[in-house]
N, C-alpha and C positions, 0 to 999 in steps of 0.2 A: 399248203394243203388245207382242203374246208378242214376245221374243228370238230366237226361231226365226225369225220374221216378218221379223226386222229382219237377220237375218244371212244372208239369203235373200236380201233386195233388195241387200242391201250388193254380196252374191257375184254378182248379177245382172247389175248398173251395173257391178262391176271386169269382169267377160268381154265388157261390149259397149263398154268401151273399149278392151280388147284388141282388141278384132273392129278395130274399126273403126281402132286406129292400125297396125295391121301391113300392112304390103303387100305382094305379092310377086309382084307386074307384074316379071318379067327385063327388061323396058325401061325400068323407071320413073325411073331415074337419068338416060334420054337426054333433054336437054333444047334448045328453042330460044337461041340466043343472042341476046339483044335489048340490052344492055345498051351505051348509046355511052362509054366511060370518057374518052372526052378532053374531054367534056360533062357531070363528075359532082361536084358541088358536095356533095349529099348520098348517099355510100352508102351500101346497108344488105347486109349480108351475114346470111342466112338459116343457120342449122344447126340439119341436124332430130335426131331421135332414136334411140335402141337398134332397132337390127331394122326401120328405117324408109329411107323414101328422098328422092329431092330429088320427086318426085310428092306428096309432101302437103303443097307450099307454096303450090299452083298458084293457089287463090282469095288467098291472102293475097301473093302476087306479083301480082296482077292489079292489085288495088285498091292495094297500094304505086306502083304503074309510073302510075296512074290520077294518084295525088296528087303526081309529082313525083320518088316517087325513085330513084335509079341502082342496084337490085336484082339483084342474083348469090349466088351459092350453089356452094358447093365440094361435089365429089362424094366421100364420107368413104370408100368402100371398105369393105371387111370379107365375112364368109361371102360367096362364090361373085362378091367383087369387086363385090359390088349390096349388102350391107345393113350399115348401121352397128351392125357388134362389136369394131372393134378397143377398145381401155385408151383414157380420157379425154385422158391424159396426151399418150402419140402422137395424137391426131388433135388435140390441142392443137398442138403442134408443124408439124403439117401444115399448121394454117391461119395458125400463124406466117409459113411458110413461104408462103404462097398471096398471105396480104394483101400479104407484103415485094415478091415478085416484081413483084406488080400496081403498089405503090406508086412502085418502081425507074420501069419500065416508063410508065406515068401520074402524073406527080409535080405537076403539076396538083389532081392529086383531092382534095375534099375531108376533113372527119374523118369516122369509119367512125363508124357504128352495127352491134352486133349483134343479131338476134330470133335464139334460140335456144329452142327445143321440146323441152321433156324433155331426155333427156340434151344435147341438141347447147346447152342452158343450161350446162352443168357445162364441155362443151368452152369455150365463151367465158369462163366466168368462171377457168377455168383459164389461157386463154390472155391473159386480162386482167392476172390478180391474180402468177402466177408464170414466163412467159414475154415480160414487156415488152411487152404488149398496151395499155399506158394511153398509151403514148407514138403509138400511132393513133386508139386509138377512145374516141369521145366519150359514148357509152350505150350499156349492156349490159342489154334487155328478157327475161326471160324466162317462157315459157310452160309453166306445169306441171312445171319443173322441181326434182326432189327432192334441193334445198338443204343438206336433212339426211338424205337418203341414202331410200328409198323399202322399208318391207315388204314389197313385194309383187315386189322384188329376190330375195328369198330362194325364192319362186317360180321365177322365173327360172334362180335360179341351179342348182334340182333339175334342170331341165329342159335349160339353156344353160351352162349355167357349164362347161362341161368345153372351150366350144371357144371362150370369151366371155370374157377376163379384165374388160372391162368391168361383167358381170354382177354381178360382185365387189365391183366400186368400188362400185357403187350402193348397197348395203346400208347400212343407217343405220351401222354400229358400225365398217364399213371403215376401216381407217387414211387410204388417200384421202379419203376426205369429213372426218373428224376434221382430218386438213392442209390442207385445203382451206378448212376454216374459219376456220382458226387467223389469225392476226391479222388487221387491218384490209384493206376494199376500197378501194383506191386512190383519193383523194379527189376528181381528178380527171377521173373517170369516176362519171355518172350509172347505180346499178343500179336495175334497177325489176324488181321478181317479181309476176306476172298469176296467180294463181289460181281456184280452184273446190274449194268442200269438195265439192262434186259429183266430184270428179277420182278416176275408182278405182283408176287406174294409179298418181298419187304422190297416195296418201290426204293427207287437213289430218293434223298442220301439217306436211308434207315440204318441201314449196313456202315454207314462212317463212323469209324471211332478217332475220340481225341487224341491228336499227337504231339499237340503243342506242351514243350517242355519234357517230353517223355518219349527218350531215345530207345527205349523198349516195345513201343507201340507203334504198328504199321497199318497203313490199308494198301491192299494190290488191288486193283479192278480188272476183272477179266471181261471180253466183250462175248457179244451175241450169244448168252448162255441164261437161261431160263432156268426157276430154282430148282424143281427137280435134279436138272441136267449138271447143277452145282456137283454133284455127289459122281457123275458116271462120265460125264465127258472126259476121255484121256490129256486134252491138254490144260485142263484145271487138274487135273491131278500133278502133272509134270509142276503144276506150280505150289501144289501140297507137300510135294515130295522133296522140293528144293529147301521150302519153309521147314520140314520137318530134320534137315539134314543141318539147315544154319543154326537151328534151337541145337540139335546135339552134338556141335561143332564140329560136324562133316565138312569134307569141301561140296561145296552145292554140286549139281548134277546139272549138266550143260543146258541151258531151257529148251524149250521148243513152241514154248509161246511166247508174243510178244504182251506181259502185261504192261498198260498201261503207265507210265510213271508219272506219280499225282506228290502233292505236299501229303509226307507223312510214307509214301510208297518205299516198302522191303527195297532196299539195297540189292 
């Protein structure tokens, strides 16, 4: 196929998953509270992505609350107090700071799961791997999140980076993501990375995490699933939902997708 052809479509599928993960509903962070924590054997605490809000969880809280579990989400702040820009780092910290309160607070609850969507992956696995995160939570899922940093940061960063130090981190070459990488994921915490070479937002392999030597660490690659559609399509959920049943030694749930099976690919 001409080159042109192909970097037409390429450029096509990255803007319409732009389109479609930005939002900028001024109310989108307001949410109902349903969540009974004196009742919560299994948590899952949601964090979404760069420039996005706690509004694109809404299908994938429904069908978590469907199947059992005690689902909440921190509102990260950033530009105009509504969209996540602040540094990985701090909103790491923040949700240090969110799960302790609640844990104080509900000390009942069970261990935490994290889903984390594009960047709000990077905030858990930060807050997992270098803020004492393993000593809560028991699986860290993530959606589309660029593991090794995303090209199309650098996008960003023409455009965002002046009020976004986050914009920064994201870049594949950033010293964050380079430290980020850097030694092992804590063995007692299950990761799991959900993918899509479909994904125009963190092109393949951004989303690849290392698995070599680390029988705790997976990638599943789902196909023809666009990053938004990471969060809403029913048969990436059936594969969230399996993920989140092996983390808290469920028997899995019969799949109904075929993910891919790659080196490093959930069992």
């Amino acid at each position: 196929m001409n080159p042109l052809v192909l970097r037409y479509r390429r450029w096509k599928r990255q803007l319409r998953d732009l389109a479609g993960y930005v939002h900028l509903d001024p109310n989108a962070n307001s949410i109902v509270r349903r969540t009974d924590f004196t009742n919560c054997p299994k948590p899952v605490l949601l964090l979404y992505g760069f420039f996005s809000t706690r509004r694109v969880f809404e299908v994938l809280e429904h069908r978590l609350r469907r199947d059992g579990y005690c689902v909440w989400s921190i509102h990260l702040g950033g530009t105009l107090d509504r969209f996540n820009t602040y540094g990985i780092d701090v909103l790491a910290q923040k949700v240090r700071e969110k799960v302790e309160r609640l844990y104080a607070r509900y000390p009942g609850m069970g261990p935490l799961t994290i889903i984390g969507h594009s960047k709000g992956g990077l905030i858990g696995s930060y807050y997992v791997k270098r803020l004492g995160g393993d000593q809560r939570v028991r699986s860290l899922v993530t959606l589309g999140t660029p593991h090794r940093g995303s090209r199309m940061a650098y996008l960003g960063c023409a455009t965002l980076g002046w009020f976004s130090r986050s914009m920064w981190q994201l870049t594949p070459m950033s010293p964050f993501i380079k430290s980020l990488r850097t030694g092992a994921f804590p063995r007692d915490v299950r990761l799991v990375s959900i993918y899509s070479r479909d994904d125009g937002v963190t092109p393949f392999p951004s989303a690849r995490v290392e698995v070599e030597g680390q029988p705790n660490v997976f990638n599943v690659e789902v196909s023809g699933v666009g990053h938004g559609e990471l969060l809403t399509r029913r048969a990436v959920y059936e594969v969230v939902r399996r993920e989140l049943a092996l983390g808290y030694g469920e028997p899995a749930p019969p799949p109904v997708l075929r993910a891919l099976s790659l080196p490093g690919a959930s069992p």
